[in-house]
DOZA-919883 format. One record per residue (C-alpha): residue in one letter; x, y, z. Coordinates in steps of 0.02 Angstrom, whole numbers, padded with zeros to 5 digits. Layout:
PT   resn        x        y        z
PT      A        X        Y        Z
...
//
This chain:
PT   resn        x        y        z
PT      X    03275    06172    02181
PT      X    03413    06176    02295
PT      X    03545    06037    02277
PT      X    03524    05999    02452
PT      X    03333    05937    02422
PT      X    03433    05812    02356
PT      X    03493    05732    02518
PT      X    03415    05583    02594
PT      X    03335    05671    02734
PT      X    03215    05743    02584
PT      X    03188    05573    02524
PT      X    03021    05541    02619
PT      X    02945    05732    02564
PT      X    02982    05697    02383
PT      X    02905    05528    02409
PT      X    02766    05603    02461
PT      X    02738    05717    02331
PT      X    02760    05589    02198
PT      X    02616    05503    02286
PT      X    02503    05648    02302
PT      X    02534    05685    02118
PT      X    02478    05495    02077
PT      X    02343    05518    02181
PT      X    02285    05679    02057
PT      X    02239    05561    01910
PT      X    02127    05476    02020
PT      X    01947    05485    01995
PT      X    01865    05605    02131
PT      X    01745    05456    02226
PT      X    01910    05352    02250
PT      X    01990    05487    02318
PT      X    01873    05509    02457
PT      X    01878    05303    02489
PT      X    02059    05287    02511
PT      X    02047    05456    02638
PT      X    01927    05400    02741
PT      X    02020    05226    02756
PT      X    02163    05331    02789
PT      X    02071    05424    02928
PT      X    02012    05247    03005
PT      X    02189    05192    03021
PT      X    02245    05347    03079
PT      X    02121    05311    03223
PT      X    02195    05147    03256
PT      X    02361    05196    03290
PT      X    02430    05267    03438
PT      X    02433    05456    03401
PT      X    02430    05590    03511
PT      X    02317    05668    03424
PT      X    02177    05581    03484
PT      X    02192    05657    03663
PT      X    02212    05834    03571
PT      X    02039    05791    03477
PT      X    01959    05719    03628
PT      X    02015    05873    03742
PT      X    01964    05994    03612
PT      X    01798    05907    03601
PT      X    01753    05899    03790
PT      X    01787    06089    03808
PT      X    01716    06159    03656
PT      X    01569    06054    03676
PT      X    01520    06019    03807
PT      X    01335    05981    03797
PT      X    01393    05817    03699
PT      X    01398    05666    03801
PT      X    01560    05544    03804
PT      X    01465    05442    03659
PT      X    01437    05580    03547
PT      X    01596    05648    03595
PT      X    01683    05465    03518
PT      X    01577    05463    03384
PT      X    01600    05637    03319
PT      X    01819    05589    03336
PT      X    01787    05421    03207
PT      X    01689    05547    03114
PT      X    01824    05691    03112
PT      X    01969    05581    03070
PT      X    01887    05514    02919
PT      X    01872    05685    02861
PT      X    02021    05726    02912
PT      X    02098    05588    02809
PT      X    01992    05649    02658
PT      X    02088    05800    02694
PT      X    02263    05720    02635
PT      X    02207    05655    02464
PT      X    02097    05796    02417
PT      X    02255    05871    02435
PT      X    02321    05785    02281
PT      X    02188    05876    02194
PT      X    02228    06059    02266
PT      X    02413    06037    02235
PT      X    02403    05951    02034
PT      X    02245    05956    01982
PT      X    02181    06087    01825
PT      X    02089    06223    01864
PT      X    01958    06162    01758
PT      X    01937    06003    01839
PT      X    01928    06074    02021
PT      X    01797    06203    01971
PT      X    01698    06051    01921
PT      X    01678    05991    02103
PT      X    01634    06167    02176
PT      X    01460    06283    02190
PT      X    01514    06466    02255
PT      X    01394    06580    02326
PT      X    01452    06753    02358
PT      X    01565    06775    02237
PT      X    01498    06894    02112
PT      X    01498    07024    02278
PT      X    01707    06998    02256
PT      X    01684    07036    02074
PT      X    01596    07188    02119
PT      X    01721    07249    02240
PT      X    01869    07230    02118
PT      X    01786    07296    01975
PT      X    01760    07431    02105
PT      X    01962    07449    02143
PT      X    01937    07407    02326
PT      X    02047    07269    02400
PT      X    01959    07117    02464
PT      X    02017    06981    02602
PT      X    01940    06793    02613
PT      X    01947    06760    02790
PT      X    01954    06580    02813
PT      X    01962    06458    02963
PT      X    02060    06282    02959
PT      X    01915    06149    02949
PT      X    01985    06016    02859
PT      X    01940    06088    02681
PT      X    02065    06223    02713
PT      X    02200    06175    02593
PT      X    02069    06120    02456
PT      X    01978    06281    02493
PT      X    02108    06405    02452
PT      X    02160    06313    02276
PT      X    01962    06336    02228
PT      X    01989    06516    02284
PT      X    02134    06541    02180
PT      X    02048    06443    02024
PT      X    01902    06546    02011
PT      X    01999    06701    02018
PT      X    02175    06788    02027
PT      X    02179    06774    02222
PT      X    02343    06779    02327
PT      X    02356    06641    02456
PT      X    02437    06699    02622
PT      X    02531    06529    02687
PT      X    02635    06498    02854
PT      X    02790    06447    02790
PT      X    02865    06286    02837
PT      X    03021    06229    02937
PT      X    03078    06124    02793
PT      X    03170    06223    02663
PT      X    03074    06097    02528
PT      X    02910    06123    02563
PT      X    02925    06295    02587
PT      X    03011    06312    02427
PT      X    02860    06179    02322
PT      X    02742    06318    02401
PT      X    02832    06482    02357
PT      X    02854    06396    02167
PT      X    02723    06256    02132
PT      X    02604    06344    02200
PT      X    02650    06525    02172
PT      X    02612    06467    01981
PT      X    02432    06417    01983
PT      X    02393    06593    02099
PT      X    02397    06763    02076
PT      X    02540    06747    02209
PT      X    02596    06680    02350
PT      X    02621    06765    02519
PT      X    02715    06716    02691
PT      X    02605    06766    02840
PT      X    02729    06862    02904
PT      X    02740    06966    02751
PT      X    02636    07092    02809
PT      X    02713    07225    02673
PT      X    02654    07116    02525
PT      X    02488    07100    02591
PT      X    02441    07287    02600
PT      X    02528    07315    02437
PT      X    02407    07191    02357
PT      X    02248    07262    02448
PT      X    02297    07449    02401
PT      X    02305    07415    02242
PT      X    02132    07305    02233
PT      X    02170    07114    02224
PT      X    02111    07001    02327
PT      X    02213    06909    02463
PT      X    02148    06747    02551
PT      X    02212    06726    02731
PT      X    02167    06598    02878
PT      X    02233    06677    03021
PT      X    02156    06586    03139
PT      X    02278    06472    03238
PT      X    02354    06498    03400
PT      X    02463    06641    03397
PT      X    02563    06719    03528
PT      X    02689    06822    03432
PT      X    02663    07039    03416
PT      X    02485    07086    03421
PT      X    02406    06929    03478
PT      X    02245    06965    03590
PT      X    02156    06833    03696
PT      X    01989    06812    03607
PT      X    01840    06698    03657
PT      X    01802    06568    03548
PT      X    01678    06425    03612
PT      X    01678    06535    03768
PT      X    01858    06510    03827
PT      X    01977    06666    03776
PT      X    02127    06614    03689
PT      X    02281    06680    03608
PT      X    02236    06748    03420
PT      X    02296    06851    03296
PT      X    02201    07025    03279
PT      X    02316    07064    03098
PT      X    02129    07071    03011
PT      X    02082    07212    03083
PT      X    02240    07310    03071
PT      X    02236    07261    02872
PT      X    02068    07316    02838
PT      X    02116    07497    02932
PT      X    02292    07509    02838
PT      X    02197    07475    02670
PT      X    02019    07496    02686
PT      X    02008    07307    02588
PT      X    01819    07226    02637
PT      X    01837    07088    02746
PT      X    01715    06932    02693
PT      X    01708    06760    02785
PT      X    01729    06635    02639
PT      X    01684    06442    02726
PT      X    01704    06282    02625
PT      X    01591    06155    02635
PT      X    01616    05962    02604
PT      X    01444    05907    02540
PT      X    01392    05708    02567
PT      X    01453    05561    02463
PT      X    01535    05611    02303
PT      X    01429    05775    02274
PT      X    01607    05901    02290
PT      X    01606    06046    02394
PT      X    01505    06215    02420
PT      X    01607    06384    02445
PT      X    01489    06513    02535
PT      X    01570    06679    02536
PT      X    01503    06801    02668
PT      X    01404    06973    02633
PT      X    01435    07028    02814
PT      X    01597    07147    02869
PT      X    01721    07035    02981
PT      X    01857    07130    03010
PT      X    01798    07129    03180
PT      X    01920    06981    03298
PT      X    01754    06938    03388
PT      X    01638    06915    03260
PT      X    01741    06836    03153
PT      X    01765    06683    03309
PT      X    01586    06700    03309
PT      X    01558    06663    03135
PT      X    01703    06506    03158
PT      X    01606    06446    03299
PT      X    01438    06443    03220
PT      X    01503    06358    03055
PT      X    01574    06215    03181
PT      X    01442    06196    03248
PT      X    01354    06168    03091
PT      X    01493    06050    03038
PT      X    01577    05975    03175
PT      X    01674    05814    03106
PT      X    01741    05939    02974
PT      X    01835    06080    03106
PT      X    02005    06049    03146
PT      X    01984    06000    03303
PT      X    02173    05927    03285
PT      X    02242    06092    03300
PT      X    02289    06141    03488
PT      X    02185    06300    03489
PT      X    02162    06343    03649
PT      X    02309    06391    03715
PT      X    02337    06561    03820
PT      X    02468    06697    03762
PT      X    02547    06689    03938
PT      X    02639    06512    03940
PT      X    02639    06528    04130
PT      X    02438    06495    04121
PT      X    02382    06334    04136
PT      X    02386    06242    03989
PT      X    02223    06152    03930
PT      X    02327    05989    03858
PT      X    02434    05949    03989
//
């Protein structure tokens, strides 16, 4: 590492990271208790988030009344605190042991692709299983992880080396280079690209019916490289039972389908979406903006 991780400004990340690895040797059952207490007392506090949940909620779903609408927030922050000490698991845990917790479905169709020489993507959407999700991805097989990479030179740097070493490899989502390289020559690259974006290429897309700002890279990818493009959802199951991966036979290269497909799956699991995430925001920042 750099010898300026060791200033005191870096103090609270390495903290953190010494309790996330501590939080690894736990046994999988306490790690979900202590997130879901951490997702009540998240709820407690004064965050902003709760307004971005609540606003997020009321437009997306409208059909829910304001009870429903509350209930389904204590409900998402739980998971979303599950979300922070799973983490511990995704980030230190053996391969072995993670592959424990998971069921796939879908995944001998990636097997046949490679074996095949043709590229493959794992298009994934941030639900709160999204970090967990990629480490199964990248335990099961040699999968390159596309990450955005962080302001902090530290975590950027745990991600391009911690986590470069338990992947095939590690790519920047602006690396757009690497990732055809990898696809052209068959491996297998799993990418979320579904936050709001507003930078080169961004389209407005509908998603719950209101169009917002998205990145189309998908579909540019899959034409560059002629990689298959398979939706590949994660699951939290109830209790203590671990997680199901269900990896798509369908062709989503397509922007619209692939909201479609996002939409449907929250639908199916709403406490579990990331309904933290401001996604519905317009590329033109003169447009009205649905948070203010």
């Amino acid at each position: 590492m750099n010898w300026r991780h060791a200033l005191p400004k870096y103090w609270p990340i390495w903290l953190a990271l010494f309790l996330l690895q501590g939080f690894a040797r736990r046994d999988y059952p306490t790690l979900l208790r202590w997130g879901r207490a951490l997702g009540r007392l998240a709820r407690r506090l004064p965050l902003p988030q709760h307004r971005v949940v609540r606003r997020n909620l009321e437009l997306c779903l409208p059909e829910l009344d304001a009870a429903a609408r509350e209930r389904l927030l204590r409900q998402h922050f739980e998971e979303a605190g599950i979300s922070v000490t799973e983490t511990a698991l995704a980030w230190f845990a053996p391969p072995e042991r993670l592959l424990q917790l998971v069921r796939f479905e879908g995944l001998e169709q990636v097997d046949r692709l490679v074996a095949s020489g043709r590229g493959v993507i794992l298009l994934a959407a941030h639900f709160t299983t999204l970090e967990i999700g990629a480490r199964f991805a990248t335990a099961a097989r040699p999968v390159h992880a596309v990450y955005k990479p962080s302001r902090n030179s530290l975590v950027s740097e745990f991600f391009r080396r911690y986590r470069g070493a338990v992947s095939a490899g590690m790519i920047a989502s602006d690396d757009i280079r690497s990732m055809v390289r990898v696809l052209k020559a068959g491996g297998v690259v799993w990418y979320a690209p579904d936050q709001a974006f507003r930078g080169k290429g961004a389209e407005m897309v509908p998603l719950f019916g209101i169009p917002v700002a998205t990145n189309t890279a998908t579909s540019r990818l899959e034409r560059l490289t002629g990689a298959a493009v398979l939706s590949y959802f994660v699951e939290r199951l109830p209790g203590d039972a671990g997680y199901v991966v269900r990896i798509g036979a369908d062709h989503v290269a397509d922007t619209a389908h692939y909201h479609a497909l996002i939409e449907r799956e929250a639908r199916r699991l709403p406490a579990q979406y990331l309904w933290l995430h401001k996604r519905l925001k317009n590329i033109d920042t003169s447009a009205p903006d649905f948070y203010k």
